[in-house]
Each structure stands twice: as C-alpha cells, then as structure tokens.
ZALUM-571043 format. One record per residue (C-alpha): residue number from 1; residue in three letters; x, y, z negated. Coordinates in steps of 0.001 Angstrom, whole numbers. Example, Ala and Ser with C-alpha at 12.3 -4.5 7.8 and 13.67 -1.06 7.14 Angstrom:
ZALUM-571043
<pt doza="1" pase="ala" c1="12300" c2="-4500" c3="-7800"/>
<pt doza="2" pase="ser" c1="13670" c2="-1060" c3="-7140"/>
end
This chain:
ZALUM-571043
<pt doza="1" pase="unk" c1="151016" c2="118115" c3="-119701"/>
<pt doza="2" pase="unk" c1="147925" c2="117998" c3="-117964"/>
<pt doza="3" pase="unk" c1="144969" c2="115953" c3="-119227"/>
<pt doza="4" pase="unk" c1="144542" c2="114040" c3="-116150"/>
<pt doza="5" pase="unk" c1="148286" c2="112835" c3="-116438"/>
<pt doza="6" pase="unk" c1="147826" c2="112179" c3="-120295"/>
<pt doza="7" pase="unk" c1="145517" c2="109386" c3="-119557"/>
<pt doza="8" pase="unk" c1="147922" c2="108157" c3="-116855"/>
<pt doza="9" pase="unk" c1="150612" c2="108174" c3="-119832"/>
<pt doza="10" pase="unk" c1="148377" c2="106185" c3="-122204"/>
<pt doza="11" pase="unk" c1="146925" c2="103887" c3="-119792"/>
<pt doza="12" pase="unk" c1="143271" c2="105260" c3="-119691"/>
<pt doza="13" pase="unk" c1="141009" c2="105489" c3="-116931"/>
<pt doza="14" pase="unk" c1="138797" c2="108656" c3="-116951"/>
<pt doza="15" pase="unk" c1="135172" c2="107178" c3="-116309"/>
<pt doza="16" pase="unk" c1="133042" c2="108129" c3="-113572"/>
<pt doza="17" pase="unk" c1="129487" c2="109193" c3="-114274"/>
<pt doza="18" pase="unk" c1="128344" c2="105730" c3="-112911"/>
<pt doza="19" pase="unk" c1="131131" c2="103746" c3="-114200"/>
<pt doza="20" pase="unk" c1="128738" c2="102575" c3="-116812"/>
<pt doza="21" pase="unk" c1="126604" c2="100317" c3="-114615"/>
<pt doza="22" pase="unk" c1="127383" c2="96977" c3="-114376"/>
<pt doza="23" pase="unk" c1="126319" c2="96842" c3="-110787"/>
<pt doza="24" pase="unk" c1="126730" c2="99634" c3="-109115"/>
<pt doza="25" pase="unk" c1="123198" c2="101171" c3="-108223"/>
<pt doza="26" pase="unk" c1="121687" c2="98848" c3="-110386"/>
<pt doza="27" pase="unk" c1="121374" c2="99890" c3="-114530"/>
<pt doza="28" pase="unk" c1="121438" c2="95914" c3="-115578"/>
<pt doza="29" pase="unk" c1="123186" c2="92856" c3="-114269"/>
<pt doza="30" pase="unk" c1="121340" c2="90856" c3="-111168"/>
<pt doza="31" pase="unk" c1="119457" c2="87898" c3="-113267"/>
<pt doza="32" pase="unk" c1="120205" c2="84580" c3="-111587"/>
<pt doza="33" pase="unk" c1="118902" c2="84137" c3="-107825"/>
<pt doza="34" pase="unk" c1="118948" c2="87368" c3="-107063"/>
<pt doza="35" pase="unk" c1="121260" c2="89000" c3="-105284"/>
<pt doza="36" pase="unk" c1="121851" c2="92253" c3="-103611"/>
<pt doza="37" pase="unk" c1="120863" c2="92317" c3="-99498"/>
<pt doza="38" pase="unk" c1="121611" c2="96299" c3="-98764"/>
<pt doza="39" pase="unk" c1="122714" c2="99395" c3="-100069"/>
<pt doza="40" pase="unk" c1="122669" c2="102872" c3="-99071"/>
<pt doza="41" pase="unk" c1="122918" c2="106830" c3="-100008"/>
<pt doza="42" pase="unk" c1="121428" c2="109790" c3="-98107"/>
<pt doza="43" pase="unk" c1="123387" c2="111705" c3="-95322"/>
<pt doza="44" pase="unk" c1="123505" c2="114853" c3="-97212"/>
<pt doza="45" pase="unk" c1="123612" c2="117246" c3="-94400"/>
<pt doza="46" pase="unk" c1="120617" c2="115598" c3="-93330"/>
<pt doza="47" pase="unk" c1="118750" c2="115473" c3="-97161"/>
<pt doza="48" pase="unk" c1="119745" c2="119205" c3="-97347"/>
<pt doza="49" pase="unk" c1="117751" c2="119828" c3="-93971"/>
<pt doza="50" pase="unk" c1="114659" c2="117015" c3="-94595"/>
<pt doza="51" pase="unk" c1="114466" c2="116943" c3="-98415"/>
<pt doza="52" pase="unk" c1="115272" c2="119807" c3="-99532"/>
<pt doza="53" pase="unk" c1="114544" c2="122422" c3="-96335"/>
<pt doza="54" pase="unk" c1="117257" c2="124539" c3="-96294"/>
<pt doza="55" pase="unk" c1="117116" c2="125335" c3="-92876"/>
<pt doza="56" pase="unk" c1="113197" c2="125955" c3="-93074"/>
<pt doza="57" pase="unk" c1="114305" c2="128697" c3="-95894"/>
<pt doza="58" pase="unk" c1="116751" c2="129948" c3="-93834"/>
<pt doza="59" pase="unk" c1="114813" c2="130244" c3="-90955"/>
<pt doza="60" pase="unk" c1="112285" c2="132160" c3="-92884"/>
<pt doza="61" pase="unk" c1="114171" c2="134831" c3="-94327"/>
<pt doza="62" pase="unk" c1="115725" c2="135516" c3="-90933"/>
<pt doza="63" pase="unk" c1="112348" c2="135882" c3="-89446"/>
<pt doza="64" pase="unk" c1="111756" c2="138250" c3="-92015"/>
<pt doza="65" pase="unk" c1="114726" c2="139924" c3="-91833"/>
<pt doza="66" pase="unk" c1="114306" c2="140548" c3="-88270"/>
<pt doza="67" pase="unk" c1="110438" c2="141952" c3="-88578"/>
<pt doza="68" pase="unk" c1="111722" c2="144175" c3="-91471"/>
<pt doza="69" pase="unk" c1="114687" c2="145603" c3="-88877"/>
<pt doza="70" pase="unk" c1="112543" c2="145976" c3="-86090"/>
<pt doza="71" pase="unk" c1="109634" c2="147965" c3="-88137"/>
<pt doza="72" pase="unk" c1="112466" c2="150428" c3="-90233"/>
<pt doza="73" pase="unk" c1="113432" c2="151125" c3="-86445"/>
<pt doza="74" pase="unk" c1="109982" c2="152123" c3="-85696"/>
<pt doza="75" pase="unk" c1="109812" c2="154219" c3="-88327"/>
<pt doza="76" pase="unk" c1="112461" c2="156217" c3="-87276"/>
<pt doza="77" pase="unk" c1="115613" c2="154740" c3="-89774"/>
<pt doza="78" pase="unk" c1="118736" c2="155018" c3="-88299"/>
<pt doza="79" pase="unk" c1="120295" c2="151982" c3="-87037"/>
<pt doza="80" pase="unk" c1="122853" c2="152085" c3="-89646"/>
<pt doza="81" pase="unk" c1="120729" c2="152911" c3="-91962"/>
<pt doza="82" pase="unk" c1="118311" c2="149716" c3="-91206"/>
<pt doza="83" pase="unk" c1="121477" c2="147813" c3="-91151"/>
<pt doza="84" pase="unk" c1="123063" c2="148675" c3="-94499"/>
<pt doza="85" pase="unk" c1="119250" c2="147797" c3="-96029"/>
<pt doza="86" pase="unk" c1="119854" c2="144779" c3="-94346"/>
<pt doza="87" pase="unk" c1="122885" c2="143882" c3="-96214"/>
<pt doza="88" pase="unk" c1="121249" c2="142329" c3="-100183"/>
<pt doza="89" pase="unk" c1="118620" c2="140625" c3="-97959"/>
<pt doza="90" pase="unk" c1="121291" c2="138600" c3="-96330"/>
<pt doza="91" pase="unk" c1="123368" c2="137911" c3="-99273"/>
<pt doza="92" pase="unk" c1="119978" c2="136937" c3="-100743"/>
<pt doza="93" pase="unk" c1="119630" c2="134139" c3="-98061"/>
<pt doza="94" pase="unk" c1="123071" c2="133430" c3="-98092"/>
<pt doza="95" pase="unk" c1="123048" c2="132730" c3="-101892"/>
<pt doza="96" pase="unk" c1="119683" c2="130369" c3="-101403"/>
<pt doza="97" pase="unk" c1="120779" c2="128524" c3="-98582"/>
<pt doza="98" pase="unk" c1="124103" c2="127497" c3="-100133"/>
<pt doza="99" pase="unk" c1="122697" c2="127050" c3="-103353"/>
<pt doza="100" pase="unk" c1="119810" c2="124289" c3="-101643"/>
<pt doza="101" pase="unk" c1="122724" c2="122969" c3="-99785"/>
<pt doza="102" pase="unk" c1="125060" c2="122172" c3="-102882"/>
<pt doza="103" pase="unk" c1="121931" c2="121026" c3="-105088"/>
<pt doza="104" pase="unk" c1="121169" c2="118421" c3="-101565"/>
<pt doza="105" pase="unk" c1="125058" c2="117190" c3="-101787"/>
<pt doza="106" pase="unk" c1="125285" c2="116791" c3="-105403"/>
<pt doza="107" pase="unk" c1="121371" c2="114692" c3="-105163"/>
<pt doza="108" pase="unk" c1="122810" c2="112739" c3="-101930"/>
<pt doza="109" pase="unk" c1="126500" c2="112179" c3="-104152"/>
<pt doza="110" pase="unk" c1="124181" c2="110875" c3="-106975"/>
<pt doza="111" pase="unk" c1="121842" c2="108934" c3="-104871"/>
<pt doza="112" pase="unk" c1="121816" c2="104754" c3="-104037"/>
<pt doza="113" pase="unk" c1="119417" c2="102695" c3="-102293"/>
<pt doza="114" pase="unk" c1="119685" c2="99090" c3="-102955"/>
<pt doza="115" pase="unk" c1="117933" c2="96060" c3="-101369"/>
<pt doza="116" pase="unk" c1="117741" c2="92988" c3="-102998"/>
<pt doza="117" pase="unk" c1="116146" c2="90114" c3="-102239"/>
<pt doza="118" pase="unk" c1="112930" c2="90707" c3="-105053"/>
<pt doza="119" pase="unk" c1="112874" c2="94416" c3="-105276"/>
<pt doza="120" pase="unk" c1="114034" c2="98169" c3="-104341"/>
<pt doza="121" pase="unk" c1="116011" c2="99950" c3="-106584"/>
<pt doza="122" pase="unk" c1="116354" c2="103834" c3="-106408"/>
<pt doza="123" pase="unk" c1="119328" c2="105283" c3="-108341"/>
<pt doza="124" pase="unk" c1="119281" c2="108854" c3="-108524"/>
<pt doza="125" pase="unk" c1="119473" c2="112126" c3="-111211"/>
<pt doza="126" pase="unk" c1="122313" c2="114895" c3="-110838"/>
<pt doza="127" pase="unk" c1="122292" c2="115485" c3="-115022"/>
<pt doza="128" pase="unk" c1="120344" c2="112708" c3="-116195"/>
<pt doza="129" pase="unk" c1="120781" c2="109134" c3="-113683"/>
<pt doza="130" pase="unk" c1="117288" c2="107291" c3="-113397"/>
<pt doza="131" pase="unk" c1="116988" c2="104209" c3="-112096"/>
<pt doza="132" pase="unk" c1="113589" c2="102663" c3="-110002"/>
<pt doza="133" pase="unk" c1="113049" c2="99473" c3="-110064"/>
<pt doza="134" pase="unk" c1="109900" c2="98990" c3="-107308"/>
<pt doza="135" pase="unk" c1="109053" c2="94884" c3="-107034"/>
<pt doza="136" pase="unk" c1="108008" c2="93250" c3="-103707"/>
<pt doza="137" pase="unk" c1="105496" c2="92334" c3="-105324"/>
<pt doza="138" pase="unk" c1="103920" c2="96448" c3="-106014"/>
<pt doza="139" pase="unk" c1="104594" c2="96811" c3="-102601"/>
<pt doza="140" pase="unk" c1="101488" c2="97430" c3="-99820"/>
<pt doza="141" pase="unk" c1="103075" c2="98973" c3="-96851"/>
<pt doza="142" pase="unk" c1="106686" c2="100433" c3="-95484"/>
<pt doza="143" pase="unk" c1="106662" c2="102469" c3="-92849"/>
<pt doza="144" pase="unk" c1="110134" c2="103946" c3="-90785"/>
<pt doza="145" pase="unk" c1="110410" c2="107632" c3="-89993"/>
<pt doza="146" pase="unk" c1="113257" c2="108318" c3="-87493"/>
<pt doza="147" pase="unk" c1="114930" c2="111539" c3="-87292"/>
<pt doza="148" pase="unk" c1="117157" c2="113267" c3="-84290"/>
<pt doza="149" pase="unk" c1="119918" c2="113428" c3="-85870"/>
<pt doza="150" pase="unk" c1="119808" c2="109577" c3="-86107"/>
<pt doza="151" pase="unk" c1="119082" c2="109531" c3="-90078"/>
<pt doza="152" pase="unk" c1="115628" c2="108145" c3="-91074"/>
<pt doza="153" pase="unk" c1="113452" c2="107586" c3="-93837"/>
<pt doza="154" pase="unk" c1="111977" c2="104540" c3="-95231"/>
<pt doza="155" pase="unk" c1="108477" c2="105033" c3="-96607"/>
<pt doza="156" pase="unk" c1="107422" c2="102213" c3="-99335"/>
<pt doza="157" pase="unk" c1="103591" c2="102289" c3="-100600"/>
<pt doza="158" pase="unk" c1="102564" c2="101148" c3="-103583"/>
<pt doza="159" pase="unk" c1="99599" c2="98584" c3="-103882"/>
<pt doza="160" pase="unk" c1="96857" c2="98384" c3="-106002"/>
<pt doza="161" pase="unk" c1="96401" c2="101050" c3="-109161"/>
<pt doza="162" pase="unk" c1="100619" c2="100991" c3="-109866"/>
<pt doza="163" pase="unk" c1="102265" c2="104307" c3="-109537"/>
<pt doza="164" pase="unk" c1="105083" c2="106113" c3="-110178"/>
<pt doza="165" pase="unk" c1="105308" c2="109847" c3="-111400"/>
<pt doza="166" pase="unk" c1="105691" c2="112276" c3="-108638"/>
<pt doza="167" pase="unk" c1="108496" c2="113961" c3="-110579"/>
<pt doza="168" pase="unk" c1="110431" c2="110827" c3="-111699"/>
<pt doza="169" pase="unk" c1="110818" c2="110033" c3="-107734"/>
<pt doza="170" pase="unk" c1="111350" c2="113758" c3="-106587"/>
<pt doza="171" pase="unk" c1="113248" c2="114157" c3="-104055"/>
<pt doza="172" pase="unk" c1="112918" c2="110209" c3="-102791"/>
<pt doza="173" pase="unk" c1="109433" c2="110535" c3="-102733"/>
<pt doza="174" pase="unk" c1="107152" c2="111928" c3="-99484"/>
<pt doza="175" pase="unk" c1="105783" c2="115202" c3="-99688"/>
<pt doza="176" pase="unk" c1="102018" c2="115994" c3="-100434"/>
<pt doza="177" pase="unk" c1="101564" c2="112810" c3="-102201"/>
<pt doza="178" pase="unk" c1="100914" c2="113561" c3="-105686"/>
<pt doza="179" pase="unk" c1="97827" c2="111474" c3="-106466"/>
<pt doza="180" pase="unk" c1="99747" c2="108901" c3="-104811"/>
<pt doza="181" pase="unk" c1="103280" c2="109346" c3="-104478"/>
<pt doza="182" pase="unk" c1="105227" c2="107138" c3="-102267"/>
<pt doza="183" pase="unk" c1="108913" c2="106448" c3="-102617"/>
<pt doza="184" pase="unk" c1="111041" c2="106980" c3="-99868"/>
<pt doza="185" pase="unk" c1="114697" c2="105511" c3="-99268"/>
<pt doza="186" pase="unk" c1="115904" c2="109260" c3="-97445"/>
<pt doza="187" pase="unk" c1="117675" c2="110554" c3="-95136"/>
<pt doza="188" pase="unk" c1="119893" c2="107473" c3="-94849"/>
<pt doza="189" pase="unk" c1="122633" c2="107136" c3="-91585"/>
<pt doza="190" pase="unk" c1="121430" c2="103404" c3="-90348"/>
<pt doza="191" pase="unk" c1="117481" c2="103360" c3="-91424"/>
<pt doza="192" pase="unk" c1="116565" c2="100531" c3="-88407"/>
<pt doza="193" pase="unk" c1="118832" c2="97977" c3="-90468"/>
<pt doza="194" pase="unk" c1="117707" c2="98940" c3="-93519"/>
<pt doza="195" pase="unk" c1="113878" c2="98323" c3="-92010"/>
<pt doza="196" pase="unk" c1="115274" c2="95333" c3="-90983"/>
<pt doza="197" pase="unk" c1="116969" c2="93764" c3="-93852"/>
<pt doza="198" pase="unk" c1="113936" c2="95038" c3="-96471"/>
<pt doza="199" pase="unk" c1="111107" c2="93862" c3="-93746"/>
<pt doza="200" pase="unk" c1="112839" c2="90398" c3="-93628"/>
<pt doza="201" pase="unk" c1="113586" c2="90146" c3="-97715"/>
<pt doza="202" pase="unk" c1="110067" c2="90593" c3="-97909"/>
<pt doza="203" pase="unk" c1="108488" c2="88727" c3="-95113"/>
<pt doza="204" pase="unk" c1="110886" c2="86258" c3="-94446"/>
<pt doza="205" pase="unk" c1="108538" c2="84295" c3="-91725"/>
<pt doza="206" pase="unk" c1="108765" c2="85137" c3="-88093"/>
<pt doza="207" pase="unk" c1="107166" c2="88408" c3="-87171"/>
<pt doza="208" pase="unk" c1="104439" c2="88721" c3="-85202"/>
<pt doza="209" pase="unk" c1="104706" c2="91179" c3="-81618"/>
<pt doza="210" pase="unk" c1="103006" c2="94336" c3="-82313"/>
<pt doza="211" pase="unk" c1="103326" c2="97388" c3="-81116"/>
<pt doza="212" pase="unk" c1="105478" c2="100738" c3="-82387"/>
<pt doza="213" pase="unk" c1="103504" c2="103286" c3="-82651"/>
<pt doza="214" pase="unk" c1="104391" c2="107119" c3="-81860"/>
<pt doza="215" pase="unk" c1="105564" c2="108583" c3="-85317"/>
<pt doza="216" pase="unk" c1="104714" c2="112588" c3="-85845"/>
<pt doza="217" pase="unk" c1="106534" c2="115151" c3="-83482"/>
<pt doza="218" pase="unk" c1="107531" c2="112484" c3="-81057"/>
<pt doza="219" pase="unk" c1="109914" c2="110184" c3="-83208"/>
<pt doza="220" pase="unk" c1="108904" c2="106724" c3="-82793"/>
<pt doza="221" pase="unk" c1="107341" c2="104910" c3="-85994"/>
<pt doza="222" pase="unk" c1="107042" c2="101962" c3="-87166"/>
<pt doza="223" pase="unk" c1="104522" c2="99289" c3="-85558"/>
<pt doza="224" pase="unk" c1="101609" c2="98653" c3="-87290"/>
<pt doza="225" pase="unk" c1="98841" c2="95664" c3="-87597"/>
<pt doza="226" pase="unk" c1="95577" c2="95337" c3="-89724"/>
<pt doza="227" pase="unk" c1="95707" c2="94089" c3="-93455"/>
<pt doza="228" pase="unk" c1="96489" c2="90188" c3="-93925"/>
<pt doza="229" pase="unk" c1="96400" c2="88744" c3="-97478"/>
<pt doza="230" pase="unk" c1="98590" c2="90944" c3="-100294"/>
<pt doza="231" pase="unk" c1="100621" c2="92535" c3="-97755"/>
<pt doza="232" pase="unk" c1="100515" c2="94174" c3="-94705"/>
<pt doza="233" pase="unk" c1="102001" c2="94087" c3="-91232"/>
<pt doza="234" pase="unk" c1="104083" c2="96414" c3="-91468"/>
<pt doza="235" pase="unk" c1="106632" c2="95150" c3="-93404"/>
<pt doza="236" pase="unk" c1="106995" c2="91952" c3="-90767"/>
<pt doza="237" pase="unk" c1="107103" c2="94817" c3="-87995"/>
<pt doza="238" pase="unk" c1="109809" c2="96294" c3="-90121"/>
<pt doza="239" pase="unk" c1="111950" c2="93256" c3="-89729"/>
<pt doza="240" pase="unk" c1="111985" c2="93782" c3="-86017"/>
end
C-alpha cells in the first residue's frame, strides 16, 4: 500500500508546506480591524524572464555560441567539426536556462502578495518560508512598472532610515538597490488593480489628476506629484 493511500485509510491529511499558516500568506492571524484587501503570486513565466533573466542568459550564450562558430570557421575547422564543439556549449545553456527556469517556478509557487488594509505582506522562501510584514506607515513612495506581456511590478519605498536586508527580500526586491533596497510585489498578472486597491488602502481620499509619466523603455509608469506631508503622491496616483 502506498503511503499516500495509508493516510487516506487512517484519515490523515498530508500537510502542505504552507498548511501551517493560519491565514494563508500571512504567518499570524489578522488582529481585529484588519482585514485582507488583495492577494497575489508572480506569473512565473514572467518572474523567470524579469527576476531571474533567463532569457538574458540565454541570449548570451547564444551570442557566444554563434561568435565562437563563426571564428572556428575562419580558422579553417570543418563545419562538422565546429559543430560537434558546439555540442557541451549547448547542453551547457540548456542545463542553465532550465535550471533558472525551475528555480523561477518553484520562487513564483512559493510566493504571495497580500494587501491589507494597514500593511504589505510578502510571503516567500523555496526551503525556508519568510514572511514581510512592510506597514503603511514605513511606506514613502510606490511606483507601477508595466511589462508587455501584461505582468507588472509594484515598486514600494521605504521612508525614513527603515530598511530591509537586500537578501531577506531577494528576488521581490529591485535590482541595484542595495544601500536601499526596495521591495517589489513581481511579476504579478493584474498589477493596475493591485496599484489600485494598495493606492486606495493607503490614501483613501480622492486622488488628485496628475499626470503618468513614461516608465523606462516605453512602458508607461506611474504618475507622479511633489512630496505632501508623510507620504507622497504617488500612492494617490496609484489608486487611479
């Protein structure tokens, strides 16, 4: 008898790795008043292309590939000699593509974004499940980065001297930023309604008009105004 149907005979449940949490996403129960407002979990195709570049390697190594064929040509080689040197050079990129791929599906699988309506949580780990908690209140600026394939990214920056570890947020936290990292809710399939619902939960009053502003390489970003009080425009924009 299989050990799967064992636990069917006795009645047992096998337990999930998040099975633990009382909420999902969330590692403790909501306290009173708060409740949950959105939640979310990267596209993986998209985190494998975004966070962790799998098609940049891949491009790479084919570019290499290519000059290395090209220059054993001009050096006389054989054609089927340049192509069987070809041939651990492509299993080499095979092997690291699909190995950044499966390491992006098993993040995304262990990844959720949840809104509520005091804080962000990020719930995330492969091994070892960490949990984020990020107040309003730590909260400066959120910014929306749209990509073509219709996923997006939600930047969140942190205010004042509060941080969190570049490697605790790695990979939900934008690149270069290491003096200051910046969480990011990644690569998820609706990122306008999540801009929507976390711009609202956080500035609940009417937006003002302002306008979006062109995001890098032509996808639109979020709309911007100058610095008012603790917070700044952009979440109210975000809520548009």
């Amino acid at each position: 008898m299989s050990r799967s149907a064992e636990l069917k005979a006795l009645n047992v449940e096998a337990m999930g790795e998040h099975d633990f949490e009382p909420t999902p996403g969330l590692p403790e129960r909501l306290p009173e008043g708060e409740s949950v407002l959105w939640q979310g979990l990267p596209d993986w195709k998209s985190f494998a292309i975004h966070a962790f570049h799998a098609r940049k390697v891949a491009i790479y190594c084919l570019a290499l590939m290519v000059w290395h064929f090209i220059g054993r040509l001009y050096d006389g080689y054989t054609l089927s000699m340049t192509l069987s040197a070809l041939f651990w050079p492509v299993v080499l990129t095979i092997a690291v593509t699909a190995l950044l791929t499966g390491l992006a599906w098993l993040s995304a699988r262990s990844t959720l974004y949840t809104i509520t309506n005091r804080r962000v949580v990020i719930r995330s780990g492969i091994a070892l499940p960490l949990s984020i908690n990020i107040p309003f209140k730590s909260l400066s600026e959120g910014d929306l980065k749209q990509h073509r394939d219709g996923t997006g990214d939600i930047i969140l920056k942190i205010a004042g001297r509060d941080r969190i570890a570049y490697l605790h947020l790695w990979p939900h936290a934008r690149r270069w930023r290491f003096s200051r990292p910046e969480p990011m809710l990644r690569c998820i399939p609706d990122p306008v309604h999540a801009a929507e619902v976390l711009g609202r939960a956080i500035s609940p009053e009417a937006p003002p008009e302002l306008t979006p502003m062109p995001g890098p390489n032509g996808h639109r970003g979020v709309a911007t105004a100058e610095m008012k009080g603790k917070r700044s425009g952009n979440f109210a924009a975000l809520a548009r």
